[in-house]
C-alpha positions in Angstrom: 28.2 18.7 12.5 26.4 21.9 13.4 23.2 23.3 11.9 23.4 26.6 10.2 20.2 27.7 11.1 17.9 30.4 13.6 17.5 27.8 16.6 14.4 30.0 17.2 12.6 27.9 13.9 12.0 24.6 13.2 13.2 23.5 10.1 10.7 20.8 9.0 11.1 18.3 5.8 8.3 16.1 4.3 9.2 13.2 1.7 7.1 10.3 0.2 8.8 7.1 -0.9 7.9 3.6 -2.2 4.4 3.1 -4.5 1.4 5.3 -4.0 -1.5 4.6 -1.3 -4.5 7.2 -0.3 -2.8 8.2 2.4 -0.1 10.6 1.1 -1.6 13.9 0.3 -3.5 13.5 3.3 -0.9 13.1 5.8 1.1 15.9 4.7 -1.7 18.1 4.8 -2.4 16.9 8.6 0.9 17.4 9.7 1.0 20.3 8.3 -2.1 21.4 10.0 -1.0 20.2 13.3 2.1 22.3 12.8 -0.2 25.4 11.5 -1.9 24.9 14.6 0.9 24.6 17.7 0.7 27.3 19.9 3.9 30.1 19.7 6.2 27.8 16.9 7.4 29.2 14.5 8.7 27.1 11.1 9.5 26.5 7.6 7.7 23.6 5.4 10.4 22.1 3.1 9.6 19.2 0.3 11.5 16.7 -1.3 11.1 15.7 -4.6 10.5 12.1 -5.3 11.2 10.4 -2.0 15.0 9.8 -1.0 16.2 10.6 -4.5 14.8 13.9 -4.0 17.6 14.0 -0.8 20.5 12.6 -2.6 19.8 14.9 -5.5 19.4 18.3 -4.1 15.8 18.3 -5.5 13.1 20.2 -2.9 11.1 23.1 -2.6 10.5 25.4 0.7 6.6 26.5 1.0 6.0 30.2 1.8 3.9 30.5 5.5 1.5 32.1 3.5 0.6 29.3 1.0 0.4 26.8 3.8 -3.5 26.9 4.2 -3.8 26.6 1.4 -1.5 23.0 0.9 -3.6 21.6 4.0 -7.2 22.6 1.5 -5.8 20.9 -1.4 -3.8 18.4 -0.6 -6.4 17.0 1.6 -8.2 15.6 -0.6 -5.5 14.6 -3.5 -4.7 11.2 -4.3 -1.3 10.3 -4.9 2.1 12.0 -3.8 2.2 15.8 -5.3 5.4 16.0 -3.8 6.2 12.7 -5.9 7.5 8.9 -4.7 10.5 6.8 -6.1 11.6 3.5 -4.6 15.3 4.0 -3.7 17.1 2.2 -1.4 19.8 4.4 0.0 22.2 1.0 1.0 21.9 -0.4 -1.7 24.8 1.8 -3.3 25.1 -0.3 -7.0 21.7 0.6 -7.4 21.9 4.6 -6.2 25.3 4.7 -8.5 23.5 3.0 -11.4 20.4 5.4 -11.4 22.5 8.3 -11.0 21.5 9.1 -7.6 25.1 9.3 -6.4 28.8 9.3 -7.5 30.9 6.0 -7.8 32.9 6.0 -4.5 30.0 8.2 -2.6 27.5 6.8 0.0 24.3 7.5 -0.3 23.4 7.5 3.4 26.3 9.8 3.7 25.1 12.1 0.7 21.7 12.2 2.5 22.6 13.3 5.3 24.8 16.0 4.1 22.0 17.1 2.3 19.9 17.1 5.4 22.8 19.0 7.4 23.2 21.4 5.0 19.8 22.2 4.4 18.9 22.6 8.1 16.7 20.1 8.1 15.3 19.5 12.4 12.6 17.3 11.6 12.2 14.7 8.6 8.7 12.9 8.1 9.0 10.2 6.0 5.7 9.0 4.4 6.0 5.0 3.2 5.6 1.1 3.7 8.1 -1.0 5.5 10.9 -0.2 3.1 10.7 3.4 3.3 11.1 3.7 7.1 13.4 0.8 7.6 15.8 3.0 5.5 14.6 6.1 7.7 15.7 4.3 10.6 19.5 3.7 8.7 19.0 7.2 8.1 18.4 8.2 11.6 21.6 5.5 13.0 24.0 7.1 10.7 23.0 10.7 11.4 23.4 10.1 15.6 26.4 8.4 15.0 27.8 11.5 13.4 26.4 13.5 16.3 23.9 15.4 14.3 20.8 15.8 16.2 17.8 15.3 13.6 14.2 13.9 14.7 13.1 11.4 11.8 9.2 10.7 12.0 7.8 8.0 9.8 4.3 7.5 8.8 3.4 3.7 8.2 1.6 3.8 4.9 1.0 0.5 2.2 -2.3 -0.9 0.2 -1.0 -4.3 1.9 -1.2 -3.6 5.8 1.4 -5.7 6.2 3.6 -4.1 8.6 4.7 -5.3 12.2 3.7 -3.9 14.2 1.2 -1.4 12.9 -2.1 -3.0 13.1 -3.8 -0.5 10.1 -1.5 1.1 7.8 -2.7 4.5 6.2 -4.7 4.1 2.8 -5.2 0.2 3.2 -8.7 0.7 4.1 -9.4 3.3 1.3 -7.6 1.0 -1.2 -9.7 -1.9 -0.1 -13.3 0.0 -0.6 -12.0 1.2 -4.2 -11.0 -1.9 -4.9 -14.3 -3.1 -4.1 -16.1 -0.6 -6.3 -13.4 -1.3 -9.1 -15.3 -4.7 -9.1 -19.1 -3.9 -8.6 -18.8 -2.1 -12.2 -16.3 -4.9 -13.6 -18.5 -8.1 -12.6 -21.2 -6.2 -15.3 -18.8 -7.9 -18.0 -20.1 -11.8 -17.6 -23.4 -10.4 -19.3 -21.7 -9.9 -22.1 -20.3 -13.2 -23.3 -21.0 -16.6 -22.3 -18.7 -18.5 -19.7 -16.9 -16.0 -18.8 -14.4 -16.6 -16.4 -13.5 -12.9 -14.5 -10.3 -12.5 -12.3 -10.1 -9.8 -10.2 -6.1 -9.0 -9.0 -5.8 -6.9 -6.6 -2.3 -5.7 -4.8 -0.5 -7.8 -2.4 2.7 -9.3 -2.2 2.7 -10.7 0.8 -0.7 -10.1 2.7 -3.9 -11.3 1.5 -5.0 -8.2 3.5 -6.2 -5.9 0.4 -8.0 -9.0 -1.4 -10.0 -10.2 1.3 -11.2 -6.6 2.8 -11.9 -5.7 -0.6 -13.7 -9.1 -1.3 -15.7 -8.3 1.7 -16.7 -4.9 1.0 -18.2 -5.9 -2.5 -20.4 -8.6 -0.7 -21.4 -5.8 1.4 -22.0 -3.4 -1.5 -23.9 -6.1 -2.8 -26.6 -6.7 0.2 -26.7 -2.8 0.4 -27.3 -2.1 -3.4 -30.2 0.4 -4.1 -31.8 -2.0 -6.5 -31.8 -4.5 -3.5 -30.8 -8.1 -3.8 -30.1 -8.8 -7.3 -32.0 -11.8 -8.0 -35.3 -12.1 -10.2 -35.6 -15.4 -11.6 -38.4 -14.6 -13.8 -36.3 -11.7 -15.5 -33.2 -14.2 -16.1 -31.8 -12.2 -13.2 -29.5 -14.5 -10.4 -27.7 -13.4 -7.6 -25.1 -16.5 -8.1 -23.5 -15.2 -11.0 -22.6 -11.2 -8.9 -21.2 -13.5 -6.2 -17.5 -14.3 -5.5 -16.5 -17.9 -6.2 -13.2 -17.8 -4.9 -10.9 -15.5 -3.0 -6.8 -16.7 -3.4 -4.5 -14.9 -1.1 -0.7 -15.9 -0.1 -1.7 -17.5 3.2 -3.6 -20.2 1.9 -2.3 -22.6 -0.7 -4.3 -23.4 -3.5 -4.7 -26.8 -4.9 -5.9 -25.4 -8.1 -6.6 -29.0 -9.7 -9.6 -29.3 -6.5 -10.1 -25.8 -7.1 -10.7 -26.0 -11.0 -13.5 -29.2 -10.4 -15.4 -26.5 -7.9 -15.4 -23.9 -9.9 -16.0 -26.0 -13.3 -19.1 -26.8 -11.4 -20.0 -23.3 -10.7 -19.6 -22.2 -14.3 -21.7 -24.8 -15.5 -24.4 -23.5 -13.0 -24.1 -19.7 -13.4 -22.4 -19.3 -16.5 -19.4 -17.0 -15.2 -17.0 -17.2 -12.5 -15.7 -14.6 -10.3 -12.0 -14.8 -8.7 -10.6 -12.0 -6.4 -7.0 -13.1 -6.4 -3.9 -11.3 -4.7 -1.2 -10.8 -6.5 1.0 -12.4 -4.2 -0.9 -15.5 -4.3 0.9 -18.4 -6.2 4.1 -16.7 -6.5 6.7 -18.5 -5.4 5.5 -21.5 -7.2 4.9 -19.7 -10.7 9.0 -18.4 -9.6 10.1 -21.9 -9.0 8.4 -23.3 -12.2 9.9 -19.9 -14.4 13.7 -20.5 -12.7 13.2 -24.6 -13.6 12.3 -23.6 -17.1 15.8 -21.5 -17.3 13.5 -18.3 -17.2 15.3 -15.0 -15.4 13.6 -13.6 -12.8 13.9 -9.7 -12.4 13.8 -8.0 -9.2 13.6 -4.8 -8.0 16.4 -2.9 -5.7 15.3 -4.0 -2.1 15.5 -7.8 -3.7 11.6 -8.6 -4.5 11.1 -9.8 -7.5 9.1 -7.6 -10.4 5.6 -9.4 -10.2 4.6 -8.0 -13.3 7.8 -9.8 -14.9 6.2 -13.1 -12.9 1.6 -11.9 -14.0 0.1 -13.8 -11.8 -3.4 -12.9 -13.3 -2.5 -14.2 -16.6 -0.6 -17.5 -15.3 -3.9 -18.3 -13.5 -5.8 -16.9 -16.2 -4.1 -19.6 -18.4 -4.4 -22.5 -16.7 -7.5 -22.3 -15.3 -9.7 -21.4 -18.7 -9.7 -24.9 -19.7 -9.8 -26.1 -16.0 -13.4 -24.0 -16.0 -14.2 -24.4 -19.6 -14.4 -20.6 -20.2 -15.4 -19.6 -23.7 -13.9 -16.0 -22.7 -12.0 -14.8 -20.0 -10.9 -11.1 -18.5 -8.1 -10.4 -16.2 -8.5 -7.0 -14.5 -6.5 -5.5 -12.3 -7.8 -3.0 -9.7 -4.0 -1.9 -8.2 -3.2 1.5 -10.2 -6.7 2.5 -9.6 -7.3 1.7 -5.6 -4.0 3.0 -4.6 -4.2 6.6 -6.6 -7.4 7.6 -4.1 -8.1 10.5 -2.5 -7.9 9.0 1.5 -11.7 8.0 2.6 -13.7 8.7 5.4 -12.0 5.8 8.0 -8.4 6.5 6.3 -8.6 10.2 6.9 -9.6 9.5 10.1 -6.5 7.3 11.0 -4.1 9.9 9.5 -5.6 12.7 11.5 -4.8 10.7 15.1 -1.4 9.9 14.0 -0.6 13.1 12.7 -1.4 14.5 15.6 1.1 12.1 17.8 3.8 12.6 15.2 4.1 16.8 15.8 3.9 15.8 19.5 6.5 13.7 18.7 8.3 16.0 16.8 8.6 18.7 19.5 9.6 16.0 21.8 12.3 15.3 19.2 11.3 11.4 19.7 12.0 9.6 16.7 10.4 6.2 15.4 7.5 5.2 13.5 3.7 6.6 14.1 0.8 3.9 14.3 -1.5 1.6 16.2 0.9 -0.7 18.1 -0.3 -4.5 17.8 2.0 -4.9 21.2 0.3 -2.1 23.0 -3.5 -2.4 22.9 -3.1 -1.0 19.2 -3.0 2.5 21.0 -1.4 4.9 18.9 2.1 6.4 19.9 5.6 6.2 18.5 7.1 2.5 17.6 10.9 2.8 17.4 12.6 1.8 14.2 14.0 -1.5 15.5 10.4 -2.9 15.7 9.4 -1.9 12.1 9.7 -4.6 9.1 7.5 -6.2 6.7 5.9 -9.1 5.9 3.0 -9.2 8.0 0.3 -12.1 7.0 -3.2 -11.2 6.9 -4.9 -12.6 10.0 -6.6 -15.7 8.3 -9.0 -16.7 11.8 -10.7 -12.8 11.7 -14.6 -14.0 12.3 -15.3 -11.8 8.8 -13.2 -13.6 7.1 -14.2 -17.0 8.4 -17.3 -16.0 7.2 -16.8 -14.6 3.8 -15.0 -17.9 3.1 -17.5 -20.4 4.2 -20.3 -18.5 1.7 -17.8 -18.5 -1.0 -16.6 -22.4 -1.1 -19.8 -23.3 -0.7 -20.0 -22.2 -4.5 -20.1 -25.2 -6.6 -19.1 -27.3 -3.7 -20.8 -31.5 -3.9 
């Protein structure tokens, strides 16, 4: 395979894949920058539609030099993908035929890459979780082995952070501190009816990451609210029922017959109890009970099941309203919201230093995944395919978290 292109330009490609996290404006508009701003090169911007269907259906758009400032302005501070995301799973060819994304007979790594070849294509930067770039890395295999010589540059991004063996993925910290403030107006709902029992869901499949970091935000919001602490006895005012009462993530089990005495207790004292619960948490129980109940359990094309097929808000919702004796009670979910953000302060921050060792890497024509390196002193450099995959627990023994637990079981607790 041969590249019809002037070797004198670098023939870039940016695609987004997988669900949305405040991360993916951002980065294209830093690597774009870092591009913008490398001394003597000369290069073409080209984006695809919709992740890797964009690639296997032909579907992309070349940005003119001149409108490039102007990309790195606005999509700075965008949420979301303007370039748009899918989740497609390029071996996975039943699914890619069923969607239309291919022909029967065709395969789709092969269509992408001829879709690469043909459209020049140097350097790919794939935006996305675990999923994303372990199919960039497929990608990448297939495309050596056919001896066409293409740099593929991943940057690690998920709401979950729970990739090994990226110790902060882009947008997880933004995601956490809007989930947080999702909350702080939410919680203003137990004034409103009597035993009201509140669950928070927040993202989180597999890591309680999201839940906990957003659970400890909020009691930071909380000690550094302008009204001060919110407790004034005299004024019917406590600071008990703004606290968390419990905080359910996938890495600890819940016994939720212990867990409904506690927080029976706390409702009794308060009048409302507030849950922050991942929606990871419980599933594979609430699966088990479904499948022995001759329920069907959908799942999606890389093989996880649909959680919003499986609620966990409502299942706990269910079972614990006569657990707590709630008169009332409000499932919220703070996913769609958090992960649609502009990138904040510490996540544009992150983006801009990997950014800027992805073009390094790019010119190097080193491919592999961009992050902090858990292995390496969490330095940030280039992690080669092989070591990506998901999955990654939230670190239960982190002295903050320790912490935020001890104050919250002590809730109700004899």
């Amino acid at each position: 395979m041969s590249k019809p292109q002037d070797p004198a330009v670098l023939n870039i490609a940016f695609m987004t894949s997988g669900g949305l996290a405040p991360c993916l404006a951002s980065s294209i508009s830093n690597l774009v920058k870092e591009y913008y701003f490398t001394q003597n090169l000369k290069f073409t911007v080209r984006l695809y539609k919709s992740g890797y269907k964009g690639i296997l259906m032909g579907e992309s758009v070349i940005v003119p030099n001149s409108d490039l400032p102007t990309l790195v302005k606005i999509f700075a501070g965008m949420g979301g993908s303007p370039i748009g995301s899918s989740r497609v799973k390029l071996t996975n060819v039943a699914d890619c035929v069923k969607r239309g994304y291919v022909q029967e007979g065709e395969d789709p790594l092969a269509v992408a890459a001829d879709r690469l070849r043909e459209d020049g294509v140097d350097v790919l930067h794939t935006i996305g979780g675990d999923d994303t770039n372990t199919q960039a890395a497929q990608l990448s295999f297939y495309l050596k082995a056919k001896n066409y010589d293409l740099t593929v540059i991943g940057m690690p991004k998920t709401v979950d952070n729970d990739v090994y063996p990226i110790n902060q993925t882009l947008g997880a910290m933004t995601a956490a501190t809007e989930s947080a403030q999702f909350f702080k107006n939410v919680v203003n709902e137990s004034s409103c009816s009597p035993r009201m029992l509140i669950i928070h869901e927040c993202m989180g499949r597999h890591s309680g990451y999201l839940t906990a970091e957003a659970a400890h935000q909020y009691t930071n919001f909380m000690k550094d609210s302008n009204t001060g602490t919110l407790h004034l006895p005299s004024a019917g005012l406590h600071s008990e029922s703004y606290d968390i009462h419990a905080v359910w993530i996938p890495e600890v089990d819940i016994d939720i017959k212990a867990e409904g005495e506690r927080l029976r207790r706390v409702m009794d004292q308060n009048d409302n109890v507030n849950i922050f619960l991942s929606e990871g948490a419980g599933v594979q129980d609430i699966v088990n009970e479904k499948i022995a109940a001759g329920e069907h359990i959908e799942k999606d094309a890389f093989g996880h099941v649909r959680l919003e097929s499986v609620n966990p808000g409502a299942y706990f919702a269910t079972r614990l309203k006569e657990l707590v004796g709630a008169e009332k009670v409000l499932v919220q979910k703070s996913g769609y919201f958090a992960r649609s953000a502009a990138a904040g302060h510490f996540d544009r921050a992150l983006i801009q230093k990997c950014a800027a060792v992805a073009v390094q890497a790019a010119m190097r024509g080193e491919s592999g995944v961009v992050g902090e390196d858990d292995d390496n002193d969490k330095r940030c450099g280039v992690i080669a395919f092989e070591r990506i995959k998901g999955g990654k627990p939230f670190d239960t023994t982190l002295p903050w978290y320790t912490e935020l637990m001890t104050k919250v079981e002590c809730h109700g607790a004899m």
